[in-house]
MDTraj code that builds the backbone (N, CA, C; nanometers):
import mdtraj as md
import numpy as np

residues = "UNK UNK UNK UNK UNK UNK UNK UNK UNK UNK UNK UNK UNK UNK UNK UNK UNK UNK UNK UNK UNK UNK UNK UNK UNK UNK UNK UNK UNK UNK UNK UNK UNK UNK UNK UNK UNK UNK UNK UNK UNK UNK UNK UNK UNK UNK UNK UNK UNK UNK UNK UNK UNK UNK UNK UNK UNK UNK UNK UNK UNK UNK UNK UNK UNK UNK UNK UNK UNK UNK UNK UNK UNK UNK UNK UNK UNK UNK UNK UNK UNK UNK UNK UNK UNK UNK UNK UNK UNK UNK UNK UNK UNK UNK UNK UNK UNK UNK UNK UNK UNK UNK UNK UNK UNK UNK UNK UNK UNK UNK UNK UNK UNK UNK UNK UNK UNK UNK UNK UNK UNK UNK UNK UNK UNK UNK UNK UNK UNK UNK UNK UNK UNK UNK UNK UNK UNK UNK UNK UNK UNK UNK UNK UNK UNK UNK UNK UNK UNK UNK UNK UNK UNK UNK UNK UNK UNK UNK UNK UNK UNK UNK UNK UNK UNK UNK UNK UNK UNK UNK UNK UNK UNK UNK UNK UNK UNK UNK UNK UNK UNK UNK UNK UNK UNK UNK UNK".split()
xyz = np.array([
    [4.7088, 12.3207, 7.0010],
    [4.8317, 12.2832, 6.9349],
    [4.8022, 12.2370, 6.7923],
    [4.6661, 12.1544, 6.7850],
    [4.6991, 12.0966, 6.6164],
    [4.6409, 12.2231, 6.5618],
    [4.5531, 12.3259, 6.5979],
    [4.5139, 12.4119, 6.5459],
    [4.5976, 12.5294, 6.4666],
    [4.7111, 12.5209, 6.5642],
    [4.8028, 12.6545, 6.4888],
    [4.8927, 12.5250, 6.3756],
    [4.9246, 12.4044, 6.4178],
    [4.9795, 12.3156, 6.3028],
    [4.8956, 12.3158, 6.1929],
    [4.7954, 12.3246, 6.1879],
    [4.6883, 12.3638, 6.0732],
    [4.7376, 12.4840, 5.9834],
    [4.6870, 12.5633, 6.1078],
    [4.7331, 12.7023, 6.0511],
    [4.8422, 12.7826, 5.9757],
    [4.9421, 12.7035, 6.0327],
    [5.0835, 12.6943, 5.9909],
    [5.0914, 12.6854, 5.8361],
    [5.0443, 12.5530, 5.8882],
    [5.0482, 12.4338, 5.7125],
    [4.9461, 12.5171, 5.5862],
    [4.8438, 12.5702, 5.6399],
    [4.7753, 12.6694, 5.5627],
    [4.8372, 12.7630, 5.5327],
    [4.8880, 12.8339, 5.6047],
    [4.9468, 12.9707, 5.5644],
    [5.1251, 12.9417, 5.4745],
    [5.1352, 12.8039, 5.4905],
    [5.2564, 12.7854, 5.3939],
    [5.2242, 12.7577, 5.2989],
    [5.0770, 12.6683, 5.2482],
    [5.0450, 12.6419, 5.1321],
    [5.0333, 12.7637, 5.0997],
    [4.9260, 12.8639, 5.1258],
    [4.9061, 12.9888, 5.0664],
    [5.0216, 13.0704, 5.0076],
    [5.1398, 13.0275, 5.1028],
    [5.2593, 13.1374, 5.0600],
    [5.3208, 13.0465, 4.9211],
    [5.3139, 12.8869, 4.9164],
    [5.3610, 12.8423, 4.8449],
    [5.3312, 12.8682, 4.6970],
    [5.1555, 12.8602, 4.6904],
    [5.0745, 12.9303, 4.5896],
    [5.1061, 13.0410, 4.5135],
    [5.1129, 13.1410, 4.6133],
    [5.1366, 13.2741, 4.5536],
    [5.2758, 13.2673, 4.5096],
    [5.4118, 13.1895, 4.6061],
    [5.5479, 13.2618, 4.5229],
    [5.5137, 13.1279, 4.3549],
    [5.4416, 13.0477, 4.3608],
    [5.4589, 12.9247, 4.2616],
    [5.3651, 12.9987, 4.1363],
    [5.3537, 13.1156, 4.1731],
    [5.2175, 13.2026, 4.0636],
    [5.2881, 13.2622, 4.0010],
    [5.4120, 13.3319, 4.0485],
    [5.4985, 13.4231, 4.0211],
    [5.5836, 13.3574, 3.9274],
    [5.6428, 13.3893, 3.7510],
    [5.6896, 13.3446, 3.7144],
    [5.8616, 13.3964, 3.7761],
    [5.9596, 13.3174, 3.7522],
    [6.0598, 13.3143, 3.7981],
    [6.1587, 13.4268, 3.7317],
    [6.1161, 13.4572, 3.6164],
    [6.1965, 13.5586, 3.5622],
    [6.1503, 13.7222, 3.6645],
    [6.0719, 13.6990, 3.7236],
    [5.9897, 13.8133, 3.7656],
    [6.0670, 13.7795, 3.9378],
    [6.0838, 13.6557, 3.9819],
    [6.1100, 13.6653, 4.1190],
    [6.2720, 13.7231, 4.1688],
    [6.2049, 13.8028, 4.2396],
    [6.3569, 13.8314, 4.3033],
    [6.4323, 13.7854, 4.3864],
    [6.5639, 13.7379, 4.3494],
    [6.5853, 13.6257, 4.4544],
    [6.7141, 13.6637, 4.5708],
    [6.6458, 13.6688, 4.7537],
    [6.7278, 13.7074, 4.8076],
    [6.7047, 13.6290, 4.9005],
    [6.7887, 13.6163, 5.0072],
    [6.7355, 13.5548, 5.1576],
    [6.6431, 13.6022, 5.1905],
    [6.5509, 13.5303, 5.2495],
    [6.3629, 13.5695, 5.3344],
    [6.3906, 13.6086, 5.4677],
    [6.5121, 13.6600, 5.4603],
    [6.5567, 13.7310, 5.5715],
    [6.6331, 13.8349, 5.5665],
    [6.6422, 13.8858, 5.4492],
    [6.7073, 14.0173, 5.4023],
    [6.6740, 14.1210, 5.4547],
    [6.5454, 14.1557, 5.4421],
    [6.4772, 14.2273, 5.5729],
    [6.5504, 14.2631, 5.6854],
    [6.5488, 14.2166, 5.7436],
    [6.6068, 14.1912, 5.8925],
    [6.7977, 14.2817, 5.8639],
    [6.8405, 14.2389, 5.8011],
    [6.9817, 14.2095, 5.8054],
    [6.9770, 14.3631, 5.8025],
    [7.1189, 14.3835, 5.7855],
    [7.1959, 14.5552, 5.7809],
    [7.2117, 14.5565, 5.6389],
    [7.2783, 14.4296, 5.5937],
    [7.2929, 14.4664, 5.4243],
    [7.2216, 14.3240, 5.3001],
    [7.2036, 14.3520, 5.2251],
    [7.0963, 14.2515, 5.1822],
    [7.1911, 14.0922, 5.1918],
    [7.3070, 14.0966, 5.1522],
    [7.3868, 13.9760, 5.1351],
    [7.4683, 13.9442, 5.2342],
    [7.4422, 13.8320, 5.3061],
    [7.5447, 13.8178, 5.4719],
    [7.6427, 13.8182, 5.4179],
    [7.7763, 13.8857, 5.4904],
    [7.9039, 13.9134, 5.4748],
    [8.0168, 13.7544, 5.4143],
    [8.0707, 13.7353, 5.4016],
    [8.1065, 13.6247, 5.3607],
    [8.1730, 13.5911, 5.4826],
    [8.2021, 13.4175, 5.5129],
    [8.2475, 13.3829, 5.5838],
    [8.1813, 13.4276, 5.7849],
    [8.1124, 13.4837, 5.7716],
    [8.0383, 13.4889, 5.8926],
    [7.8737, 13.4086, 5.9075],
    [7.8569, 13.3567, 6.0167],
    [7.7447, 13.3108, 6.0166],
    [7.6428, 13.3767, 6.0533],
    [7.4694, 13.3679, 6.0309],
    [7.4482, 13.4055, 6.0992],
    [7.3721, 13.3825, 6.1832],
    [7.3649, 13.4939, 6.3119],
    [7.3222, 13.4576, 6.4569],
    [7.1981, 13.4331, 6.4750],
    [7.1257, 13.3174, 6.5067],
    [6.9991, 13.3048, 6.4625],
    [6.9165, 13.2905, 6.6305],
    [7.0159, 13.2137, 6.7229],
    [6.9078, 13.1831, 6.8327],
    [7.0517, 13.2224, 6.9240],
    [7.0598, 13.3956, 6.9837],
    [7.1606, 13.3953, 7.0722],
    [7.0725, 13.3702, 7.2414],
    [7.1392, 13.4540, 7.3176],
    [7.0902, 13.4089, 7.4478],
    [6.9669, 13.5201, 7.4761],
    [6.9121, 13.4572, 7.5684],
    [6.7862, 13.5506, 7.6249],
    [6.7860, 13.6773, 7.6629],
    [6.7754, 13.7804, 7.5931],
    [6.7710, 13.9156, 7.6571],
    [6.6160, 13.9944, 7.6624],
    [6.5696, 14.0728, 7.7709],
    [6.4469, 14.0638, 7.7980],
    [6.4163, 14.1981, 7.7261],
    [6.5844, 14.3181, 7.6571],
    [6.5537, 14.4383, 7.6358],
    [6.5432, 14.3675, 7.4558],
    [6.5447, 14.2473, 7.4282],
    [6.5062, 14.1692, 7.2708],
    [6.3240, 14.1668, 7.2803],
    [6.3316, 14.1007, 7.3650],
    [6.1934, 14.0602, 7.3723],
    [6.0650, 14.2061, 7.3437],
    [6.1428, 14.3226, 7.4500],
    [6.0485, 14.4608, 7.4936],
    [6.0617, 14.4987, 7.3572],
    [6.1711, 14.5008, 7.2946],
    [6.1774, 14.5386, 7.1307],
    [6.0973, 14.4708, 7.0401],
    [6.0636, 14.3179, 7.0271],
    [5.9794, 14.2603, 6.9463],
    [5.8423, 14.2990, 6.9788],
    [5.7671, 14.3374, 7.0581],
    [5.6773, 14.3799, 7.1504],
    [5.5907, 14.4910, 7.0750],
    [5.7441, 14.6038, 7.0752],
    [5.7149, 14.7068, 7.0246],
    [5.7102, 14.7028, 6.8752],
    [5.7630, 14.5870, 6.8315],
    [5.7491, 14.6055, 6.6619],
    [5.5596, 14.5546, 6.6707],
    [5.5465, 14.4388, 6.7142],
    [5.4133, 14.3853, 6.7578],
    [5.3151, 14.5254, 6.7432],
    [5.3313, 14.5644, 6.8806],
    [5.2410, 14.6787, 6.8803],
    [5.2239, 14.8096, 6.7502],
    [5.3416, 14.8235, 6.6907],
    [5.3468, 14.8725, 6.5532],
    [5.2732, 14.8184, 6.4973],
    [5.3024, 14.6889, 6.4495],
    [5.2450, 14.6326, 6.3167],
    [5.0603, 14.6662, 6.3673],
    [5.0063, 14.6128, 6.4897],
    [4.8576, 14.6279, 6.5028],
    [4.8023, 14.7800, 6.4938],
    [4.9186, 14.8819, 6.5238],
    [4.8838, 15.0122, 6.4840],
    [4.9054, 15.0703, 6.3584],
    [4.9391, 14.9737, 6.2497],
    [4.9380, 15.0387, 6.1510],
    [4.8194, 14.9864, 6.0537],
    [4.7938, 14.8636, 6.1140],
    [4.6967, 14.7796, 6.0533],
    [4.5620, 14.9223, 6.0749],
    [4.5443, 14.9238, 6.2571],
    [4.4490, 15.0260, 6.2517],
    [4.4405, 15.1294, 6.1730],
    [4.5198, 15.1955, 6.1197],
    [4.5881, 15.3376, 6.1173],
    [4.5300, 15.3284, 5.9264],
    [4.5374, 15.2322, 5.8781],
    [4.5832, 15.1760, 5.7333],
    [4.4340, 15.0713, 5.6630],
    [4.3878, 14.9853, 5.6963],
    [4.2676, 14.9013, 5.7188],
    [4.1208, 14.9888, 5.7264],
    [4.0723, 15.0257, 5.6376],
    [3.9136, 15.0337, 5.6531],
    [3.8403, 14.9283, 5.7676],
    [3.8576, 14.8189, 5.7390],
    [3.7577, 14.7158, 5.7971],
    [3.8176, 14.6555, 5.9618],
    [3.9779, 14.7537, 5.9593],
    [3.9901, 14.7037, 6.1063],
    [3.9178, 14.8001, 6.2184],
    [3.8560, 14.9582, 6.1231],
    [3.7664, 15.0645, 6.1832],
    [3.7023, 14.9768, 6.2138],
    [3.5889, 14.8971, 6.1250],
    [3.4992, 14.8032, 6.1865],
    [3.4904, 14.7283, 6.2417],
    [3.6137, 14.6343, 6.2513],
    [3.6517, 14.5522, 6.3796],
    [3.6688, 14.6726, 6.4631],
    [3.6896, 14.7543, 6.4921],
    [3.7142, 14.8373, 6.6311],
    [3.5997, 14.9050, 6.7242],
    [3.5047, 14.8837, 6.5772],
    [3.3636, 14.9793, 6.6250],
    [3.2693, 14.8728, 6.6721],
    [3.3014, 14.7635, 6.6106],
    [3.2084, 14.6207, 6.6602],
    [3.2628, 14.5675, 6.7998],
    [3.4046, 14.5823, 6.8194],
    [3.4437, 14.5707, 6.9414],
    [3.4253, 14.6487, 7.0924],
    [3.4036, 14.7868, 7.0212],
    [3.3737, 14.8787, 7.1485],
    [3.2221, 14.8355, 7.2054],
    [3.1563, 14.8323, 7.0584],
    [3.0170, 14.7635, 7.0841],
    [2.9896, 14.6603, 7.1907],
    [3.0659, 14.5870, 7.1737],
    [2.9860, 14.4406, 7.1987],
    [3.0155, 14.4880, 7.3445],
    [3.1501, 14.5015, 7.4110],
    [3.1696, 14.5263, 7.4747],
    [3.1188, 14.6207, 7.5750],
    [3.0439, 14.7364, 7.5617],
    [3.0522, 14.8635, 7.6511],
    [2.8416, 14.7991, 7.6529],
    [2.7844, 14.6657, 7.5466],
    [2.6861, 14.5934, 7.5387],
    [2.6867, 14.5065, 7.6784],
    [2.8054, 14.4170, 7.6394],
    [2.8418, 14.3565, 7.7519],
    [2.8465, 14.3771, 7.8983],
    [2.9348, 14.5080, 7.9226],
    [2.9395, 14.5844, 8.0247],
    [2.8014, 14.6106, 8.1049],
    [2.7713, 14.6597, 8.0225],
    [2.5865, 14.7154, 8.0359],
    [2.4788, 14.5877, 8.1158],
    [2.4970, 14.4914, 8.0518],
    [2.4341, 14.3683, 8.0628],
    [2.4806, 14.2713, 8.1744],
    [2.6133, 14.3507, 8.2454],
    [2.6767, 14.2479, 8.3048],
    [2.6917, 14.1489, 8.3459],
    [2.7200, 14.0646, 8.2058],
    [2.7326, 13.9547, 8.1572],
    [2.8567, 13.8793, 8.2667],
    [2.8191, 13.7114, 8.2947],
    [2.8800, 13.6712, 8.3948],
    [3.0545, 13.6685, 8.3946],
    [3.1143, 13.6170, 8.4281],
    [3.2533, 13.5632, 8.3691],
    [3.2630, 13.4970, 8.2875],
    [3.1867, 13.3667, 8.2650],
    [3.2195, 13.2411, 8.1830],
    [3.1329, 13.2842, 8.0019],
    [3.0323, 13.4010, 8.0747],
    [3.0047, 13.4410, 7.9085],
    [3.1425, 13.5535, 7.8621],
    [3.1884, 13.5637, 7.9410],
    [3.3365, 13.7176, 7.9013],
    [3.4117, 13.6216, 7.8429],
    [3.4190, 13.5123, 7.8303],
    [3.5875, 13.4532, 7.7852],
    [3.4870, 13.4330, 7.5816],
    [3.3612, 13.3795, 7.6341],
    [3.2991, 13.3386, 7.4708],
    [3.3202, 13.4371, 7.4070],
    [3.2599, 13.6088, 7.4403],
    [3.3126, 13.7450, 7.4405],
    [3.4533, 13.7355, 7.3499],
    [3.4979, 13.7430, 7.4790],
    [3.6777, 13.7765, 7.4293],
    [3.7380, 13.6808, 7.3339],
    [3.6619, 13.5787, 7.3570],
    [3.7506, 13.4701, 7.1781],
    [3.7518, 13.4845, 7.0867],
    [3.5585, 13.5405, 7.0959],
    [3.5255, 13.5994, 6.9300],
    [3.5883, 13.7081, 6.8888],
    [3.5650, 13.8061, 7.0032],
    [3.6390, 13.9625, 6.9463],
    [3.7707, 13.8932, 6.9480],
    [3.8404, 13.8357, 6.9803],
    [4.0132, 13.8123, 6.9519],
    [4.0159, 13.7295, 6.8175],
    [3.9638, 13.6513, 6.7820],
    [3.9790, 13.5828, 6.6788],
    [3.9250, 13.6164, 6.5531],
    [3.8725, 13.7296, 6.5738],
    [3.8058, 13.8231, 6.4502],
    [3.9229, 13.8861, 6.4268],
    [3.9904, 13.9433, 6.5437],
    [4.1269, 14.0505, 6.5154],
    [4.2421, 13.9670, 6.4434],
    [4.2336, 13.8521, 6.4723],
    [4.3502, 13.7265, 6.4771],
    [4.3449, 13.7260, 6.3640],
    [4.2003, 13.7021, 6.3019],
    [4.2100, 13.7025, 6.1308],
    [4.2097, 13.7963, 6.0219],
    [4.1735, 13.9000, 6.0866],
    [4.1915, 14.0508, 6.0198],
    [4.3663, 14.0676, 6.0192],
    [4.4460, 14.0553, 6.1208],
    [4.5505, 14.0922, 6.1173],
    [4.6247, 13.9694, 6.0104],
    [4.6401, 13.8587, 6.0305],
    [4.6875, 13.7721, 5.9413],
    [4.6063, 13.7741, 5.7669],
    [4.4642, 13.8074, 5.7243],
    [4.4349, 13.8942, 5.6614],
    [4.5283, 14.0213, 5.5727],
    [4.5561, 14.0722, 5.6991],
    [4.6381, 14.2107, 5.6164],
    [4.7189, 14.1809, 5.5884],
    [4.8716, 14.1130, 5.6710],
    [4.9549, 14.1032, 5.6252],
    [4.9711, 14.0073, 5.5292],
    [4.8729, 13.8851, 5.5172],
    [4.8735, 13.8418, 5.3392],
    [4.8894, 13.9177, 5.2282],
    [4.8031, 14.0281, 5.2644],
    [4.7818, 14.1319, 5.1627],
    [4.8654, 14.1854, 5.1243],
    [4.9560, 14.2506, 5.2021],
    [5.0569, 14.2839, 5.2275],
    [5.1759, 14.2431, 5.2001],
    [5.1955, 14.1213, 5.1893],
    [5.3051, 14.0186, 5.1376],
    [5.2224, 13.9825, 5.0205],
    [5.1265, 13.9920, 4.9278],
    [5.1005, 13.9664, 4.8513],
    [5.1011, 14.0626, 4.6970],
    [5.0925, 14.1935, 4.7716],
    [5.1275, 14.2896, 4.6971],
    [5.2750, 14.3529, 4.6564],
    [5.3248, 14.2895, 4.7831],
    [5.4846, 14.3411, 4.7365],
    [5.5683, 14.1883, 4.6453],
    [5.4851, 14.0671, 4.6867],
    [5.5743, 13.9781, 4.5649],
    [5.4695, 14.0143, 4.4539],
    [5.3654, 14.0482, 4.3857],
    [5.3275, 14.0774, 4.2744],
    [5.2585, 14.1938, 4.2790],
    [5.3223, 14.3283, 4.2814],
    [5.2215, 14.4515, 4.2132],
    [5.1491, 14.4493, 4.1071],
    [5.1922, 14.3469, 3.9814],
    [5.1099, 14.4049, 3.9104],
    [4.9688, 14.2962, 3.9394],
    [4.8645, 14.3062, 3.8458],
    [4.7491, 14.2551, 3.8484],
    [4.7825, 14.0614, 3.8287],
    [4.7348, 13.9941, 3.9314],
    [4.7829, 13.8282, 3.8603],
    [4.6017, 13.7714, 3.8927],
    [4.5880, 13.6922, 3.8844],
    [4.4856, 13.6073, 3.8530],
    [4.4592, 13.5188, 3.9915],
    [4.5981, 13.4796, 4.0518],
    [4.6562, 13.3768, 4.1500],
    [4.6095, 13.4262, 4.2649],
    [4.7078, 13.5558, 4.2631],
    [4.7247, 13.6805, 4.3733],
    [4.5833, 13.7139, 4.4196],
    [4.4722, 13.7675, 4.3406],
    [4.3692, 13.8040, 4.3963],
    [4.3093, 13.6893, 4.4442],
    [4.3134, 13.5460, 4.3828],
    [4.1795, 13.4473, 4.4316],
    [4.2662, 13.4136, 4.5938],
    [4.3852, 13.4054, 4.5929],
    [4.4354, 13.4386, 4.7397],
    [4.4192, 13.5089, 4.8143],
    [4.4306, 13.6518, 4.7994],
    [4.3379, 13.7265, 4.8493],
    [4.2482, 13.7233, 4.9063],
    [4.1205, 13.7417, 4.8214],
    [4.0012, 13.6510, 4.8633],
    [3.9720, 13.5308, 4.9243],
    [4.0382, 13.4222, 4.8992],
    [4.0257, 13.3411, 4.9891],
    [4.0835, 13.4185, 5.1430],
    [4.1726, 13.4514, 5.1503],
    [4.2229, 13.5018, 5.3004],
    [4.1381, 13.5895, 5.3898],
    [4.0525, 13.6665, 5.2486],
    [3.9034, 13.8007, 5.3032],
    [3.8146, 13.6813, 5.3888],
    [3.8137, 13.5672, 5.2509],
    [3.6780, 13.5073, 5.2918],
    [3.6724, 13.4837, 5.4481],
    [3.8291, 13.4186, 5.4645],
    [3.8168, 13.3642, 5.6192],
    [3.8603, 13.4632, 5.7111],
    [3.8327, 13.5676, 5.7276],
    [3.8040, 13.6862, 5.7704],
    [3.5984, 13.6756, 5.7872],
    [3.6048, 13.7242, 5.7110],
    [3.4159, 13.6719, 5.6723],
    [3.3455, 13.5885, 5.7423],
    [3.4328, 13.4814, 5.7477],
    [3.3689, 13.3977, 5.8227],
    [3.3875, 13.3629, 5.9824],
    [3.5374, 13.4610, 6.0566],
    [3.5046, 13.4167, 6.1527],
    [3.4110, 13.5671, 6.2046],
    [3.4229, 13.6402, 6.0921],
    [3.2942, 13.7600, 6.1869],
    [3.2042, 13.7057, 6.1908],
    [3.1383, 13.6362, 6.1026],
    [2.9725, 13.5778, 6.1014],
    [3.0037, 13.4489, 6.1979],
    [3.1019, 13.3794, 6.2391],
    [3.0874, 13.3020, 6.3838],
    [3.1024, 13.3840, 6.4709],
    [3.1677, 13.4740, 6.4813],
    [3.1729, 13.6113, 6.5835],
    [3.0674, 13.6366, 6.6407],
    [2.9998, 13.6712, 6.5108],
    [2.8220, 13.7168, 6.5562],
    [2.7628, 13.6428, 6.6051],
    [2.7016, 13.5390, 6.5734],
    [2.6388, 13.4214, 6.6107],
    [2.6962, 13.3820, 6.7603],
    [2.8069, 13.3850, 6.7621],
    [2.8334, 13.2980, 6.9376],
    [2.8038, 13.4732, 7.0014],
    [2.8036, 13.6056, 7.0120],
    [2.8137, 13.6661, 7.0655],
    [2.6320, 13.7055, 7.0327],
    [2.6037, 13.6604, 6.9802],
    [2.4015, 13.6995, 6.9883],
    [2.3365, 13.5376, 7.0683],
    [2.4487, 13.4386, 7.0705],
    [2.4135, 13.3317, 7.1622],
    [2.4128, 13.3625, 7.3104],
    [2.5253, 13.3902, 7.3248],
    [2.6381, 13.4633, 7.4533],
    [2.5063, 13.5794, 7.5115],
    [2.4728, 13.6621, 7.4273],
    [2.3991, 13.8015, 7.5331],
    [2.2445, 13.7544, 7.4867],
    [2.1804, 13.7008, 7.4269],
    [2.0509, 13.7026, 7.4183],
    [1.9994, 13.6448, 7.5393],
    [2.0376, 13.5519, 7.6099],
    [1.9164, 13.5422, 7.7334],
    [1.9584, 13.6730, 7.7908],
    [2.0763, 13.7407, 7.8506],
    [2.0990, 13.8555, 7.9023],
    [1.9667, 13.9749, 7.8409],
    [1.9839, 13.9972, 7.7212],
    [1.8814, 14.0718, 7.6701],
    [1.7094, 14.0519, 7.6328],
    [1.7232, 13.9571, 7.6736],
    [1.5773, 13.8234, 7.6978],
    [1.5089, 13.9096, 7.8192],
    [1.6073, 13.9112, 7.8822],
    [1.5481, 13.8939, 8.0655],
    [1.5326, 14.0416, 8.0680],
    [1.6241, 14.1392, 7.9704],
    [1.6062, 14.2917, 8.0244],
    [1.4814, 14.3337, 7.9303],
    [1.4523, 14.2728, 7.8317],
    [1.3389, 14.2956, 7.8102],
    [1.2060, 14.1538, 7.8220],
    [1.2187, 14.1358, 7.9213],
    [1.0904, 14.0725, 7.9743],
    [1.0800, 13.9253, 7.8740],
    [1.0910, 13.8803, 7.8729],
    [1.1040, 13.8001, 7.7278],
    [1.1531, 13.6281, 7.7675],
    [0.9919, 13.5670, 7.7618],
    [1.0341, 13.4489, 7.7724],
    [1.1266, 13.3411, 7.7106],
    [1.2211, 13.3124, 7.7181],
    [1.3139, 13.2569, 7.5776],
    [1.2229, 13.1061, 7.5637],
    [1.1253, 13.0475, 7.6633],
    [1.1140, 12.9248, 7.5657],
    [0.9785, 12.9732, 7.4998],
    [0.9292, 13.1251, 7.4875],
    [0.8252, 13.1143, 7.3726],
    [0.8422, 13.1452, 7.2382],
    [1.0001, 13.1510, 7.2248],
    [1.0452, 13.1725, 7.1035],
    [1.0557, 13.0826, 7.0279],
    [1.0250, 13.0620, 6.8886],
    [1.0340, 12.8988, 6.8073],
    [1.1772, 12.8768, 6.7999],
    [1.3044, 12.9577, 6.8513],
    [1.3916, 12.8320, 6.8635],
    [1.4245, 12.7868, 6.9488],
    [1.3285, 12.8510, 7.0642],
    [1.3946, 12.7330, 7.2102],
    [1.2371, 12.6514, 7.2387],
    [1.1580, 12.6190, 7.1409],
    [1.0690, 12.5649, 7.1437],
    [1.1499, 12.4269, 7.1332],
    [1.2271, 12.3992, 7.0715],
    [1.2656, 12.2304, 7.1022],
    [1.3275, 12.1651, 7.2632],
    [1.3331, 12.2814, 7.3786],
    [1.3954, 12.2483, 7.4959],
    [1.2162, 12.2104, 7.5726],
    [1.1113, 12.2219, 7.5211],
    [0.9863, 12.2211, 7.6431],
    [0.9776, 12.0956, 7.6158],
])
top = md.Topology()
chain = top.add_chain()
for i, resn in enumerate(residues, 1):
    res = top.add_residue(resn, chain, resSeq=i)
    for name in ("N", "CA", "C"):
        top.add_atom(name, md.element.get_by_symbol(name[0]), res)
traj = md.Trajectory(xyz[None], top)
């Protein structure tokens, strides 16, 4: 819970940054929900419907936008090829090694939270290019910052997933793990 409140609060500063980069003569100003609507300006005198009742053929529809957006990321993304090729990896590694249950969830966090940040990643990008096409100064170090932490949860990715299978791959190749100098501090 405080983690996505983090996250939240991060990803609003970031948005705050970038529209506060944008000079105002340049911003276009509509509802942040124009998108959505049928016509850019709600009709006058109608409200609108923001939280109606539960329908489950709403939900199968958001689902499918969901599953869009991660297929276009694939479809569109150089580096989500590589998240995809590092994922088949580790995995069909995993498989191979058959690695217990309680190492599959360390597995599945990293590969999910690599995707988690690639995808929030893109669509920065993405929302970053359509409030400023042209070249800004702001825009890219945002950017980059958003790559970086991409960057960094692959290189925790790696690390918990060469933690995760190395005794597995220890043992298939014969391989004492405490004669290695870093499990020399457990004798």
């Amino acid at each position: 819970m405080v983690c996505c409140a983090i996250l939240s609060i991060l990803l609003a500063g970031m948005a705050w940054l970038v529209r506060s980069a944008i000079p105002s003569a340049n911003r276009i100003e509509r509802s942040p929900l124009s998108w959505r609507l049928a016509s850019p300006e709600p009709v006058a005198g109608k409200k609108l419907q923001c939280c109606g009742s539960f329908a489950m053929s709403a939900r199968l529809r958001s689902i499918s936008f969901a599953i869009d957006g991660l297929g276009r990321m694939l479809r569109n993304e150089h580096n989500a090829w590589i998240h995809l090729t590092a994922t088949i990896v580790i995995v069909a590694v995993s498989v191979v090694l058959e690695i217990r249950y309680a190492d599959w969830r360390w597995i599945i966090i990293s590969v999910l939270w690599v995707w988690f940040a690639e995808a929030i990643n893109t669509a920065f990008e993405h929302l970053c290019d359509f409030i400023s096409p042209e070249k800004n100064e702001s825009i890219r170090s945002a950017k980059d910052i958003a790559a970086g932490a991409v960057l960094l949860s692959s290189m925790a990715a790696v690390l918990i997933g060469a933690l995760t299978l190395f005794p597995y791959i220890a043992s298939e190749m014969r391989i004492d793990p405490a004669d290695l100098i870093l499990c020399r501090a457990t004798k």
